[in-house]
DSSP file (Angstrom, degrees, kcal/mol; ACC not computed):
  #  RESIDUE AA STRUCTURE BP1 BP2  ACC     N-H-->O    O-->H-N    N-H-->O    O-->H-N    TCO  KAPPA ALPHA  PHI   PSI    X-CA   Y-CA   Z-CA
    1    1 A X              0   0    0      0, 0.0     2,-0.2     0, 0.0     3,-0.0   0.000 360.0 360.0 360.0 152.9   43.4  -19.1   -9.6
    2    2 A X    >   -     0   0    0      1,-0.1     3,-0.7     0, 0.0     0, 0.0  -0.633 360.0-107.6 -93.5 165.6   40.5  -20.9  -12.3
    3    3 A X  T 3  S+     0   0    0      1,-0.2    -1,-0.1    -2,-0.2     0, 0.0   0.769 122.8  64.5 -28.1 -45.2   40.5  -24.3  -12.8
    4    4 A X  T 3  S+     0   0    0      2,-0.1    -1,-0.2    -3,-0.0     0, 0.0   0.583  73.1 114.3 -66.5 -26.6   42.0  -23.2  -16.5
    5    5 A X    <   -     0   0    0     -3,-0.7     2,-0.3     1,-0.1     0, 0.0  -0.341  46.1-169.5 -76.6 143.2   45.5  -21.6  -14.8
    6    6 A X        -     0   0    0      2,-0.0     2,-0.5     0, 0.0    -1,-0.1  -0.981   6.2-162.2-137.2 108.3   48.8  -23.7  -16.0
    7    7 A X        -     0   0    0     -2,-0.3     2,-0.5     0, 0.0    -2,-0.0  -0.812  17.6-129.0-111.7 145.4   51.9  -22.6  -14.0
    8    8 A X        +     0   0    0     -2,-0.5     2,-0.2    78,-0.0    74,-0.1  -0.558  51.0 139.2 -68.5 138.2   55.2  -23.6  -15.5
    9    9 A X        -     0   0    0     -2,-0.5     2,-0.2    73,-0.1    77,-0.2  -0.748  47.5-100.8-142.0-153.2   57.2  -25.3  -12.8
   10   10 A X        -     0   0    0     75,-1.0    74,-0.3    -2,-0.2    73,-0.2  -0.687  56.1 -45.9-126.5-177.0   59.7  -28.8  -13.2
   11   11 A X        -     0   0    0     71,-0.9    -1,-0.1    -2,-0.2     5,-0.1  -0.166  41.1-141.5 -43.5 111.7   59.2  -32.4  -12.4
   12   12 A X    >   -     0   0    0      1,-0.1     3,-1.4     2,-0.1     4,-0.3  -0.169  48.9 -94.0 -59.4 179.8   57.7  -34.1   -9.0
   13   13 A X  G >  S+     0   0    0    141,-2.3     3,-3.3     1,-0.3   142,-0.1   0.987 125.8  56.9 -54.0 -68.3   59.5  -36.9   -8.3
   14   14 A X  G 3  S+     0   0    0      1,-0.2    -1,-0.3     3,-0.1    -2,-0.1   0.544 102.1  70.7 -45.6  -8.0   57.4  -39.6   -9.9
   15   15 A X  G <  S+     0   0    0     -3,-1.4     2,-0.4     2,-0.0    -1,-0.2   0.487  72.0  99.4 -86.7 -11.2   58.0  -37.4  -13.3
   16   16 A X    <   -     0   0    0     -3,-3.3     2,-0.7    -4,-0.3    -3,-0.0  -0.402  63.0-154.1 -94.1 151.2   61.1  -38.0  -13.6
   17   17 A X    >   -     0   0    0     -2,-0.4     3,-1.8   100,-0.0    98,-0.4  -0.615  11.5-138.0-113.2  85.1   62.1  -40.7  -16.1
   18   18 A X  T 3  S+     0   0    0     -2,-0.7    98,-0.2     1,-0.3     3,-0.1  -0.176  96.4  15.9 -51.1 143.1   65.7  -42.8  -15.7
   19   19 A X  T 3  S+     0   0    0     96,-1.7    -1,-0.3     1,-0.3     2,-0.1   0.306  94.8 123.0  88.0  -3.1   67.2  -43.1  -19.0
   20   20 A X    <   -     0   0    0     -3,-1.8    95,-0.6    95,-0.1     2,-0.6  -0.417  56.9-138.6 -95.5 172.6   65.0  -40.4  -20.6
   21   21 A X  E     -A  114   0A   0     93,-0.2     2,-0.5    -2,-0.1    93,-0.2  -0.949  14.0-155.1-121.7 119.6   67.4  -37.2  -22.3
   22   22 A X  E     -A  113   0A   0     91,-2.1    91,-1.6    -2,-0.6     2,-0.5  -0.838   7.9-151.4 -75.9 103.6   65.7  -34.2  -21.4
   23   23 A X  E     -A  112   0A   0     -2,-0.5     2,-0.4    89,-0.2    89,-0.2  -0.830   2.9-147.9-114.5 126.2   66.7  -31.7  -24.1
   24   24 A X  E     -A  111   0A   0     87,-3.7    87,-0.9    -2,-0.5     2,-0.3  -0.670  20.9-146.8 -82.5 126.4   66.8  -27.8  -23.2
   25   25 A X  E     +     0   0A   0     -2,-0.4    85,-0.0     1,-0.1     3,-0.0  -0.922  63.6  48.0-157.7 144.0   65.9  -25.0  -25.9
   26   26 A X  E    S-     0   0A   0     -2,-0.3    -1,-0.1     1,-0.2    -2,-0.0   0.356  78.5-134.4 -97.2 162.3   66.6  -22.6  -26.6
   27   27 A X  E     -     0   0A   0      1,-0.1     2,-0.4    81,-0.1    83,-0.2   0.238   9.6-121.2 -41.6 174.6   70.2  -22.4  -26.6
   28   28 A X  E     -A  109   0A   0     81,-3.3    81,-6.1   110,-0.1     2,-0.7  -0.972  11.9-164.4-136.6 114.4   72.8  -19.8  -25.1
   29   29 A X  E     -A  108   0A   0     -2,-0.4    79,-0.3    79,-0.2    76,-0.1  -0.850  17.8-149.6-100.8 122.9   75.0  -18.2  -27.1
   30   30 A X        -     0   0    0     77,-1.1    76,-1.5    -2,-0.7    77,-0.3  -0.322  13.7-162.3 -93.3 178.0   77.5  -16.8  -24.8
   31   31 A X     >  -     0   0    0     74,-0.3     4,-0.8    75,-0.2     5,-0.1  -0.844  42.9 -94.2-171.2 156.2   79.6  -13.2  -25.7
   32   32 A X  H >> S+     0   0    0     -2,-0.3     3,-2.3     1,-0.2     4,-1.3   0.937 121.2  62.3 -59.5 -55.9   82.6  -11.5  -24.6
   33   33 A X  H >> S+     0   0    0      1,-0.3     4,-2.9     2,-0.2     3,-0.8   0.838 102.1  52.6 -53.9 -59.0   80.2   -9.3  -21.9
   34   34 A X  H 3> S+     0   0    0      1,-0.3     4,-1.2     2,-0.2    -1,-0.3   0.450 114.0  46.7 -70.4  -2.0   79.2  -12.6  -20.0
   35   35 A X  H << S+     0   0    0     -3,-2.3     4,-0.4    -4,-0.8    -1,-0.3   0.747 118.3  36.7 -66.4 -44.5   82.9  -13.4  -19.7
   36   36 A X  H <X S+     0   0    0     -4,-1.3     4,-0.5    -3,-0.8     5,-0.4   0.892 120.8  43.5 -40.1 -72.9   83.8  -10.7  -18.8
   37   37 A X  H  X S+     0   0    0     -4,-2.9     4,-1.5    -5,-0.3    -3,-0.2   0.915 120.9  45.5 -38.4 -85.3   80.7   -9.8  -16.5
   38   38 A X  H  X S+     0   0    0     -4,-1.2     4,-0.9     2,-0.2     6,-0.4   0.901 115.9  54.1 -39.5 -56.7   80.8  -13.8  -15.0
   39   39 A X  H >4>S+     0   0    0     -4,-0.4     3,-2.7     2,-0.2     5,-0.7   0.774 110.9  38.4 -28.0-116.7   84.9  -13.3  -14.6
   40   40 A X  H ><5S+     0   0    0     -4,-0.5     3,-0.5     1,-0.3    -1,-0.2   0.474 107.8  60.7   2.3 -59.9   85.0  -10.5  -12.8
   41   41 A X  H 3<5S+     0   0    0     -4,-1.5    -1,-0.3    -5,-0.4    -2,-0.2   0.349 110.9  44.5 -43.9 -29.8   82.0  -11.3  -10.4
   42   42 A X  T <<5S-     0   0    0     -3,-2.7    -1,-0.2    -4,-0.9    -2,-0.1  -0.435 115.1-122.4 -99.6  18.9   83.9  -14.6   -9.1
   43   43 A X  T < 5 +     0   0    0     -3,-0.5     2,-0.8     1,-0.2    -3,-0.2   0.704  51.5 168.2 -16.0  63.5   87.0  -12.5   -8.9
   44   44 A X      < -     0   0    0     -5,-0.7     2,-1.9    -6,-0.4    -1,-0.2  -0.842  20.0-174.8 -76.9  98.0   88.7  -14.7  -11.2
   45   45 A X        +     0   0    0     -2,-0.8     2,-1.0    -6,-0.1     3,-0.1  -0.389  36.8 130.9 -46.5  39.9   92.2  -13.4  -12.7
   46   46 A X    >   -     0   0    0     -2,-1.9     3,-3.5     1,-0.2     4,-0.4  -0.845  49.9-149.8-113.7 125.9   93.0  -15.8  -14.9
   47   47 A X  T 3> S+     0   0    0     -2,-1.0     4,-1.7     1,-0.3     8,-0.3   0.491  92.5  78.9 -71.6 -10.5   93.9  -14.0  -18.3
   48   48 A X  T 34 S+     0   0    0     -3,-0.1    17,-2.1     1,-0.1    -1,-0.3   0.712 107.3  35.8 -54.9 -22.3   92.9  -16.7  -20.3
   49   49 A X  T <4 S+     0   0    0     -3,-3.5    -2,-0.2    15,-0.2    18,-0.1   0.744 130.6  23.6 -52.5 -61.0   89.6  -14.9  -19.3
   50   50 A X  T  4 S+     0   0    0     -4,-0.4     2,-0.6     1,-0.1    -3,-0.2   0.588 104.3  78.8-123.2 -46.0   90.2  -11.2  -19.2
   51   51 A X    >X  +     0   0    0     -4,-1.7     4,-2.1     1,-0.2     3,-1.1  -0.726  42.2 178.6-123.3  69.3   93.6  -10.7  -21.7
   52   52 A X  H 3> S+     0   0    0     -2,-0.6     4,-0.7     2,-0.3    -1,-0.2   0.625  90.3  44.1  44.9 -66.8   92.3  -10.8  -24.9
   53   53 A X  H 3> S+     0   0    0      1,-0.2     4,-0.8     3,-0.1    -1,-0.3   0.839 113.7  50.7 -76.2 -29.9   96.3  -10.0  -25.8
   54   54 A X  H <4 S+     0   0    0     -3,-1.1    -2,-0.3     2,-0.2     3,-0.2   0.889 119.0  39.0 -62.7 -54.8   97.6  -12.9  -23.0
   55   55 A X  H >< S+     0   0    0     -4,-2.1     2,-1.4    -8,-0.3     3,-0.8   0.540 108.3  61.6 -82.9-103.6   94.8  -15.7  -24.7
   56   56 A X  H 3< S+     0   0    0     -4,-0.7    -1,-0.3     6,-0.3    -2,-0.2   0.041 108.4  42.0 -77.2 -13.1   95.4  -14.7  -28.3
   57   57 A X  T 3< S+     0   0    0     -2,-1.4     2,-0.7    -4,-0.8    -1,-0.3   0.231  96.6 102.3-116.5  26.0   99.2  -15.7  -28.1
   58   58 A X  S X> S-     0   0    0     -3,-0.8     3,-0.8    -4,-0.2     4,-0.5  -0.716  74.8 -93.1-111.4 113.9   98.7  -18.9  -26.2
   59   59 A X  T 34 S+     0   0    0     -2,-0.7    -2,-0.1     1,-0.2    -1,-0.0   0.170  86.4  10.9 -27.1 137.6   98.8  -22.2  -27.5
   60   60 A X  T 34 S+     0   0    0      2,-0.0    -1,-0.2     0, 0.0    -2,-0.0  -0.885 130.1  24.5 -84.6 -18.4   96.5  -24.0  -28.6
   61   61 A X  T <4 S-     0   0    0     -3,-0.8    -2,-0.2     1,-0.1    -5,-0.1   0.614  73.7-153.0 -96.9   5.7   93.8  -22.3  -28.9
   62   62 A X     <  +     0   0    0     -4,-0.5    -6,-0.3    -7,-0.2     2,-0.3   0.568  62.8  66.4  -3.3  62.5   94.9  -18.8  -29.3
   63   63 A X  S    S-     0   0    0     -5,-0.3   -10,-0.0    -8,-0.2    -2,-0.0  -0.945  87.1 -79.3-174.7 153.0   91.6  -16.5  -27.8
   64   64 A X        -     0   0    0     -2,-0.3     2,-0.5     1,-0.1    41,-0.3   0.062  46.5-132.9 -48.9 156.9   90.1  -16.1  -24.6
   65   65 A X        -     0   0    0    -17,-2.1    39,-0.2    39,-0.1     3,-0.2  -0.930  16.0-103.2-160.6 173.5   88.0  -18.4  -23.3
   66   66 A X        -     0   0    0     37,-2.6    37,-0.4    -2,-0.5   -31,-0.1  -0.107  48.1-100.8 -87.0 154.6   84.9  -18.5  -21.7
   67   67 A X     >  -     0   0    0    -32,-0.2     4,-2.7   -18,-0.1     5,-0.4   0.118  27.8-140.7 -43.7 116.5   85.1  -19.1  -17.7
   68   68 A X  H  > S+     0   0    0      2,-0.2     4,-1.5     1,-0.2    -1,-0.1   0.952 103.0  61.3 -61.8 -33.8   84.3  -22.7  -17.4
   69   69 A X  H  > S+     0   0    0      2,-0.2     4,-2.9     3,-0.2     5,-0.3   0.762 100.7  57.2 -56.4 -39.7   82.2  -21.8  -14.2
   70   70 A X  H  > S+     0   0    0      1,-0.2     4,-3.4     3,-0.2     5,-0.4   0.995 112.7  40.1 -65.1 -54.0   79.9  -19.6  -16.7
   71   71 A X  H  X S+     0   0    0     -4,-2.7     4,-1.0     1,-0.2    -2,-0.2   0.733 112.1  50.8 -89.3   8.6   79.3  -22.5  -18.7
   72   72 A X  H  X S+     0   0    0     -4,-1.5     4,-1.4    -5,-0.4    -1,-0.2   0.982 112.5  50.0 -54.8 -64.3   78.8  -25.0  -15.8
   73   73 A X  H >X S+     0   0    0     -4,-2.9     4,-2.8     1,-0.2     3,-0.9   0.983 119.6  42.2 -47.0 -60.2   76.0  -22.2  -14.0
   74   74 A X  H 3X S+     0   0    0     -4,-3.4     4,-3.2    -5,-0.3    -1,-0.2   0.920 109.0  50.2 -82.2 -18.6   74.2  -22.1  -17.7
   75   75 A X  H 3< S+     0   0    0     -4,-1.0    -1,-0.2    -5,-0.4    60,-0.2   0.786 121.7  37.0 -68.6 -23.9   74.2  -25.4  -18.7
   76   76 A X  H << S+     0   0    0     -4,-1.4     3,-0.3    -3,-0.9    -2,-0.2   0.771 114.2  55.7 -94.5 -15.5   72.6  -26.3  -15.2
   77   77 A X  H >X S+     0   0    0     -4,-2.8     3,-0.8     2,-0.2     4,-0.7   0.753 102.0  59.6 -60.0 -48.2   70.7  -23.1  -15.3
   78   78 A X  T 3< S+     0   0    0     -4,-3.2     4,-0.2    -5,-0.5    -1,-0.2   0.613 102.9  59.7 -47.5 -19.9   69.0  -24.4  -19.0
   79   79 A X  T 3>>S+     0   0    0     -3,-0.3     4,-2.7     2,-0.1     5,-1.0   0.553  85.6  68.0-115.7 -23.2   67.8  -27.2  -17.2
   80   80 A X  I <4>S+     0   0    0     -3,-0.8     5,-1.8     1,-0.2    -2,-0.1   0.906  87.0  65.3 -73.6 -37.0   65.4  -25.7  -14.3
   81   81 A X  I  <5S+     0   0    0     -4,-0.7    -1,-0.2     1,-0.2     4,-0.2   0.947 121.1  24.7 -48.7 -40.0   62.5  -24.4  -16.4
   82   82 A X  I  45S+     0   0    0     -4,-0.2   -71,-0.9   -72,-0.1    -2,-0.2   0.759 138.9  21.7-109.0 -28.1   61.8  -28.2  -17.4
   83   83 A X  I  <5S+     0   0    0     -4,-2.7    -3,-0.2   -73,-0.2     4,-0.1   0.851 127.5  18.1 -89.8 -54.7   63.3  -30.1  -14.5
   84   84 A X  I  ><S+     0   0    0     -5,-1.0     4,-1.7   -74,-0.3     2,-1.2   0.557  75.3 121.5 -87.0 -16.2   63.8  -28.2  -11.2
   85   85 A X  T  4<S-     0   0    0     -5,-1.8   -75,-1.0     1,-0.3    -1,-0.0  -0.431  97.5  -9.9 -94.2 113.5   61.6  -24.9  -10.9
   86   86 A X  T  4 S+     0   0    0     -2,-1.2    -1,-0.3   -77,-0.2    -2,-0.1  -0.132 127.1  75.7 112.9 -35.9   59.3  -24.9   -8.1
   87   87 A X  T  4  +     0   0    0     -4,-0.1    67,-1.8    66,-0.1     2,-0.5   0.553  66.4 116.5 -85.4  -9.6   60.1  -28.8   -7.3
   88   88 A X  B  <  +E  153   0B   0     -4,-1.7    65,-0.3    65,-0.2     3,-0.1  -0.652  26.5 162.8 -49.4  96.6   63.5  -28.2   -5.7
   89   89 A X  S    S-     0   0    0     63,-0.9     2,-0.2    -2,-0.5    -1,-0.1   0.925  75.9  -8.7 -66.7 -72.3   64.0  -29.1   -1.9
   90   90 A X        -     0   0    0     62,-0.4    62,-0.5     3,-0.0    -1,-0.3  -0.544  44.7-131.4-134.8 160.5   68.4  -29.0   -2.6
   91   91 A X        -     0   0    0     -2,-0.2    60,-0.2    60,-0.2     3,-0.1  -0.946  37.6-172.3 -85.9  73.7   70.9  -28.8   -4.7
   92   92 A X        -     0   0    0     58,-0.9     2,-0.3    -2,-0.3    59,-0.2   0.700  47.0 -61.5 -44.0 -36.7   72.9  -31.9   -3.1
   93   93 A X  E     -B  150   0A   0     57,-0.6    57,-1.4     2,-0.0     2,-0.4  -0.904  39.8-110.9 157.8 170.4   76.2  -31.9   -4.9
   94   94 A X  E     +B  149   0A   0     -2,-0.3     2,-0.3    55,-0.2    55,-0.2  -0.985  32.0 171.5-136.2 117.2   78.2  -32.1   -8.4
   95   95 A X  E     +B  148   0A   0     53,-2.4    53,-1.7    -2,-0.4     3,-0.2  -0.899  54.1  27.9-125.8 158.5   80.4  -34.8   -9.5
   96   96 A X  E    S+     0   0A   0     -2,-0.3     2,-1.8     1,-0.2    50,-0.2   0.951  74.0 179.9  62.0  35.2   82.5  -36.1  -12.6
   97   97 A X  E     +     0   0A   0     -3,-0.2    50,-0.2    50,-0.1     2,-0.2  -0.551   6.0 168.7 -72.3 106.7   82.7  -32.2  -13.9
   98   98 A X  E     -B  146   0A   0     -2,-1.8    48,-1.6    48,-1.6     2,-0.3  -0.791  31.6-162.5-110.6 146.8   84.6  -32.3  -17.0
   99   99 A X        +     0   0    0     46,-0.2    46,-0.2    -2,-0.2    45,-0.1  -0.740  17.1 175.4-148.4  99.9   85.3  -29.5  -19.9
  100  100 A X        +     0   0    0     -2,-0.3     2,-0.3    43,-0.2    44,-0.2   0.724  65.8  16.5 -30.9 -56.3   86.4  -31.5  -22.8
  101  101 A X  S    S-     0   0    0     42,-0.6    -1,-0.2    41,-0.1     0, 0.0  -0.961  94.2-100.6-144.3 137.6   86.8  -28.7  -25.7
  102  102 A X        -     0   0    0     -2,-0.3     2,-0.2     1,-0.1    43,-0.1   0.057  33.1-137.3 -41.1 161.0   86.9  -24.8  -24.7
  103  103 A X        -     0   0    0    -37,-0.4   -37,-2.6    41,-0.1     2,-0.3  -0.883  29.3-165.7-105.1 158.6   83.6  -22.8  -25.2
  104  104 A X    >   -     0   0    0     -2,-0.2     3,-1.5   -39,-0.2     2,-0.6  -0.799  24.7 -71.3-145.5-165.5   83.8  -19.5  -26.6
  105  105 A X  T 3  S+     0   0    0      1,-0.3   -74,-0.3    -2,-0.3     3,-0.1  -0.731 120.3  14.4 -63.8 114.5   82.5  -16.0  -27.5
  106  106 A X  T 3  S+     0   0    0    -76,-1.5    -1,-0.3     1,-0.6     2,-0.3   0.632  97.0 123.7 113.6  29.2   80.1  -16.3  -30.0
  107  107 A X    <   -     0   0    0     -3,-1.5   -77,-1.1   -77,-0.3    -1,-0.6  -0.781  58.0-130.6-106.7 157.1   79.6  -20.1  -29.6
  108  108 A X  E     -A   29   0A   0     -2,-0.3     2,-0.5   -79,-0.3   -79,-0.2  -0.955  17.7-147.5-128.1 126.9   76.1  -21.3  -28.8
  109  109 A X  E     +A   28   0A   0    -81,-6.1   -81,-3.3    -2,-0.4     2,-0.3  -0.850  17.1 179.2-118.8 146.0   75.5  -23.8  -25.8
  110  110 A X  E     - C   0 137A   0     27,-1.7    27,-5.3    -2,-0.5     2,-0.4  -0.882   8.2-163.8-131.6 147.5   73.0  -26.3  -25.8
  111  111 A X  E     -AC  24 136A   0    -87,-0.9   -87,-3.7    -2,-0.3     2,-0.3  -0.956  15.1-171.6-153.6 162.6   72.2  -28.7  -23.3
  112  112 A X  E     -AC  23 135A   0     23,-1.8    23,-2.4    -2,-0.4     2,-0.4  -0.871  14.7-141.0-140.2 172.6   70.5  -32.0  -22.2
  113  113 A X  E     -AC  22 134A   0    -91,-1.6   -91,-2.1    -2,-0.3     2,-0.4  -0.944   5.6-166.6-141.7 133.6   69.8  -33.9  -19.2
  114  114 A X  E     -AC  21 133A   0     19,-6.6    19,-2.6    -2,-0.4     2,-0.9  -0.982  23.6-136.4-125.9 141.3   69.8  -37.4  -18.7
  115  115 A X  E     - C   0 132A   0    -95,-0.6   -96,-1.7    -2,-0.4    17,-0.2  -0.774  23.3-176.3-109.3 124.0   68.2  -38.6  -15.4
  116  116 A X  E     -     0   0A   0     -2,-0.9    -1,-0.2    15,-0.7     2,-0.2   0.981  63.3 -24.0 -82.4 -58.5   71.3  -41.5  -14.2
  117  117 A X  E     - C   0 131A   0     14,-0.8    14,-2.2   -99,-0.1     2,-0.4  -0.881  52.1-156.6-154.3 173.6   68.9  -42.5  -11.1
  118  118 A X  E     + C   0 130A   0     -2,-0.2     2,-0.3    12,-0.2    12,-0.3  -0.987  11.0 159.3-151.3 152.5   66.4  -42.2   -8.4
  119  119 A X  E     - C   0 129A   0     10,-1.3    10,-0.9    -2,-0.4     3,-0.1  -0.868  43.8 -83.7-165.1 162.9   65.1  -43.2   -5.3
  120  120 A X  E     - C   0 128A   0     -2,-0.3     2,-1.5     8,-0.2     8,-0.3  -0.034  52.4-104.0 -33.6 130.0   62.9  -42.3   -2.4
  121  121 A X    >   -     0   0    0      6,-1.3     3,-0.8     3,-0.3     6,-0.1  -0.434  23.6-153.6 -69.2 116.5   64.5  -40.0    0.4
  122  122 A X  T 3  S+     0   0    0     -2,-1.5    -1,-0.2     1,-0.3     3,-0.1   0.969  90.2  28.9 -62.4 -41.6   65.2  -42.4    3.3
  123  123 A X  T 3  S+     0   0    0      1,-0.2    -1,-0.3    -3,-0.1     2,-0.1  -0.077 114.6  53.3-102.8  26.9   64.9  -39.3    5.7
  124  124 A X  S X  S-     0   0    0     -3,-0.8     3,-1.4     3,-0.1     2,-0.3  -0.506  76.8-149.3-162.3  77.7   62.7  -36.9    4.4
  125  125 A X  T 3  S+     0   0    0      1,-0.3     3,-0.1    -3,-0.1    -3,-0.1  -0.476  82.0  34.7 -64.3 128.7   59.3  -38.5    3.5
  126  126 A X  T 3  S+     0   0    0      1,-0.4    29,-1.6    -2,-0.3     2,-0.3   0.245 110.1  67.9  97.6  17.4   57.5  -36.8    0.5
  127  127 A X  B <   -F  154   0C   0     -3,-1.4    -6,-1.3    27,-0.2    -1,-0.4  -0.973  61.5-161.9-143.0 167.8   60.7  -35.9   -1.5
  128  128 A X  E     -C  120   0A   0     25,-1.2     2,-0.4    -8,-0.3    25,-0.4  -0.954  24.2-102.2-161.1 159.0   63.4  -38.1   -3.3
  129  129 A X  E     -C  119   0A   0    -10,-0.9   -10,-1.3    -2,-0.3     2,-0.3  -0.694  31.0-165.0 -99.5 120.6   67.0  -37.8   -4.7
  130  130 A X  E     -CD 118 151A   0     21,-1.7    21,-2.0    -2,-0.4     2,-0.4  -0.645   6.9-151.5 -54.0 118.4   67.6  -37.3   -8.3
  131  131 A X  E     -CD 117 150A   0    -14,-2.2   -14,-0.8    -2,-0.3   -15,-0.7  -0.989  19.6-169.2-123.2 137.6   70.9  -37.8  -10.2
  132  132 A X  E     -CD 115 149A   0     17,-2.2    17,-2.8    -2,-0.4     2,-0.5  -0.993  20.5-160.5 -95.3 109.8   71.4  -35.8  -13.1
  133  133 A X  E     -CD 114 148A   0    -19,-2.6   -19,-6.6    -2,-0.3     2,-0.3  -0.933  12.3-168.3-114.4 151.7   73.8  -35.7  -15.9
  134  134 A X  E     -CD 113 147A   0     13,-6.1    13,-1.4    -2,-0.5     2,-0.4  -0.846   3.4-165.9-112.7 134.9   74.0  -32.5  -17.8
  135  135 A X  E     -CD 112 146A   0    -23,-2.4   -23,-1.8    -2,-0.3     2,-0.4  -0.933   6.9-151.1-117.3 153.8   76.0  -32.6  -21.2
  136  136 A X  E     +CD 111 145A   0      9,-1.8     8,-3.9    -2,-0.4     9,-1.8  -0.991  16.5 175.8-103.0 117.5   77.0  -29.2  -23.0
  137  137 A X  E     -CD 110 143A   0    -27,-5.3   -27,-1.7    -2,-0.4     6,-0.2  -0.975  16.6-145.8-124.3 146.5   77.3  -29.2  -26.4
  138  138 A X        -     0   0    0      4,-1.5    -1,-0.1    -2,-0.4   -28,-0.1   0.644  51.0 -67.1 -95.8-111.3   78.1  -25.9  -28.7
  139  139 A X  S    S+     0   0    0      1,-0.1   -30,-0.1   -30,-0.1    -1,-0.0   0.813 129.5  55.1-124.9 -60.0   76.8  -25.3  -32.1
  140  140 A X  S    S-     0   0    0      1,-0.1     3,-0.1   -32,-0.1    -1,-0.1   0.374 118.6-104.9 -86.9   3.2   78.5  -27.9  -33.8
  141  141 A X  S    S+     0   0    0      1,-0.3    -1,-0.1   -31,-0.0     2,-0.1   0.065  71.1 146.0 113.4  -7.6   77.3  -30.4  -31.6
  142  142 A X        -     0   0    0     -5,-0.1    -4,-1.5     1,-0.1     2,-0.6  -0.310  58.7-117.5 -53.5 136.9   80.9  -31.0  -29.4
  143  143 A X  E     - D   0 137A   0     -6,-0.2   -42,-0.6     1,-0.2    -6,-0.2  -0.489  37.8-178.9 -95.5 136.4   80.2  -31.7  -26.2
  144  144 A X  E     +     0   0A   0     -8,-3.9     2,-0.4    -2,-0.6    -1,-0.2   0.595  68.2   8.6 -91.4 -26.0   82.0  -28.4  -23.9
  145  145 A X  E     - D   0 136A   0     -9,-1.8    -9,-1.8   -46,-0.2    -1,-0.3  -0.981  61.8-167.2-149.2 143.6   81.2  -29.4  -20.2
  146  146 A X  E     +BD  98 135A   0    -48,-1.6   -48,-1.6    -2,-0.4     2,-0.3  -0.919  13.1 170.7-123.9 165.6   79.7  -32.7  -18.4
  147  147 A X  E     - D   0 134A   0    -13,-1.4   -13,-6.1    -2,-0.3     2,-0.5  -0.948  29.5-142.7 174.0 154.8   78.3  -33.1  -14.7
  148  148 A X  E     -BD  95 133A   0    -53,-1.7   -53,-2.4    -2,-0.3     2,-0.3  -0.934  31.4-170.5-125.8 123.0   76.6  -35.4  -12.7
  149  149 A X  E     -BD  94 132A   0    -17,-2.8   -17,-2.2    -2,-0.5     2,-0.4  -0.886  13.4-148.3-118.1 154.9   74.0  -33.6  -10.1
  150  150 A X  E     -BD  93 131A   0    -57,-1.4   -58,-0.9    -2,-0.3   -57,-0.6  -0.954  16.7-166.0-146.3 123.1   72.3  -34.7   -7.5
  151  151 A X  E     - D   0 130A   0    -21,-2.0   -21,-1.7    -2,-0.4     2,-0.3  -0.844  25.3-154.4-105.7 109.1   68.7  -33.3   -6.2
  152  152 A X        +     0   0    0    -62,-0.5   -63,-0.9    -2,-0.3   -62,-0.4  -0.661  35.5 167.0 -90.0 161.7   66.4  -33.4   -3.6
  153  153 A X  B     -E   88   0B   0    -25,-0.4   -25,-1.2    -2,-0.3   -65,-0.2  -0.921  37.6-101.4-163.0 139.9   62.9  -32.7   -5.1
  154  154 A X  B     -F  127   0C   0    -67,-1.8  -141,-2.3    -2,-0.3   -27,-0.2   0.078  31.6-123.7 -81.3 154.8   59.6  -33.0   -3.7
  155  155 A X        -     0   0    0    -29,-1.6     3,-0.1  -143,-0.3     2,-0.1  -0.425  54.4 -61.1 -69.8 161.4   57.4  -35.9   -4.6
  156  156 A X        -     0   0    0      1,-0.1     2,-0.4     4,-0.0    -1,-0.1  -0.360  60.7-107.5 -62.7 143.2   53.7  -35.3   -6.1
  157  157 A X    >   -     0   0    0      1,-0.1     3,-4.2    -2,-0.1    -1,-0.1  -0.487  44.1 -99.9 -88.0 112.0   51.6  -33.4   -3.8
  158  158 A X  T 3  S+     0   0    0     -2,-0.4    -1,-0.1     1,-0.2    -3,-0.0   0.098 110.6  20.6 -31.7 105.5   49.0  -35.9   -2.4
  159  159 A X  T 3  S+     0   0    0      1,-0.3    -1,-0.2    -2,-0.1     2,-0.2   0.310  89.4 135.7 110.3  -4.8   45.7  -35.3   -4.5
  160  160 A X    <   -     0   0    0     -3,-4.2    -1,-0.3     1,-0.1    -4,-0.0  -0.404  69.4 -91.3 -55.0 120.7   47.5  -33.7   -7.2
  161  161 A X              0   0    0     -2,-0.2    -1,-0.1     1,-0.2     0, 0.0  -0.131 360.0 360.0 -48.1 135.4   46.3  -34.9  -11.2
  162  162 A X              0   0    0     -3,-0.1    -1,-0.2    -6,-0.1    -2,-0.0   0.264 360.0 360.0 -62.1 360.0   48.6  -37.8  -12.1
């Protein structure tokens, strides 16, 4: 590598900023395939999913709708180029998941990150745990999905530019 080389990765510890909103771009506009696809793949049955004829004649919302799991995975997925990639120890755990208002085919999800808290790893010297919350919001700016994450990630590599 030159001097010159800039590889993308996500935030050392010390980068991360409580209170800051991290916002992830570009969006994902999900489609019937990656419902399908994502469905299927999880061998979920649920025909709110899958039965196109099943969702369109159920209240309220009459149409499939997308697998709540897909948009959990992409809304935390949006988030690793700029937080997580390459600075990841763990994936510790997920709390406070919520999916307010359906997502759907042809809806575009956008997401942001707010970092709740931080501290030093008490057992693991060079890394500390991250909580995340991730909001999902679609096109029209309604929020689809929330979750609270929590991260081991390694601290800045001793000699490393500040």
């Amino acid at each position: 590598m030159s001097t010159h080389d800039v590889v993308q990765r996500g935030l050392y510890y010390e980068e991360f900023e409580t209170d800051a909103r991290y916002l992830h771009r570009p969006g994902r506009t999900a489609t019937e395939a990656d419902n399908v696809l994502f469905t299927t793949l999880t061998m979920n049955t649920q025909a709110l999913h899958l039965d196109a004829a099943f969702a369109d004649g159920q209240e309220p919302f009459r149409a499939r709708l997308m697998n709540s799991m897909w948009t959990l995975s992409t809304m935390v997925g949006s988030s690793v180029a700029q937080l997580t990639q390459g600075t990841l120890v763990a994936q510790l755990g997920f709390g406070d998941v919520a999916f307010p208002h359906p997502l759907f085919a042809g809806d575009t999800l956008y997401t942001e990150s707010t970092v709740v808290e931080k501290r030093l790893s008490s057992s693991r010297p060079g890394q500390g745990i991250v909580k995340i919350a991730h909001t999902g919001r679609n096109q029209d700016g309604t929020v689809v999905a929330t979750a609270v994450r929590s991260v081991l990630v390694h601290c800045r590599p001793e000699g490393s530019p500040a």
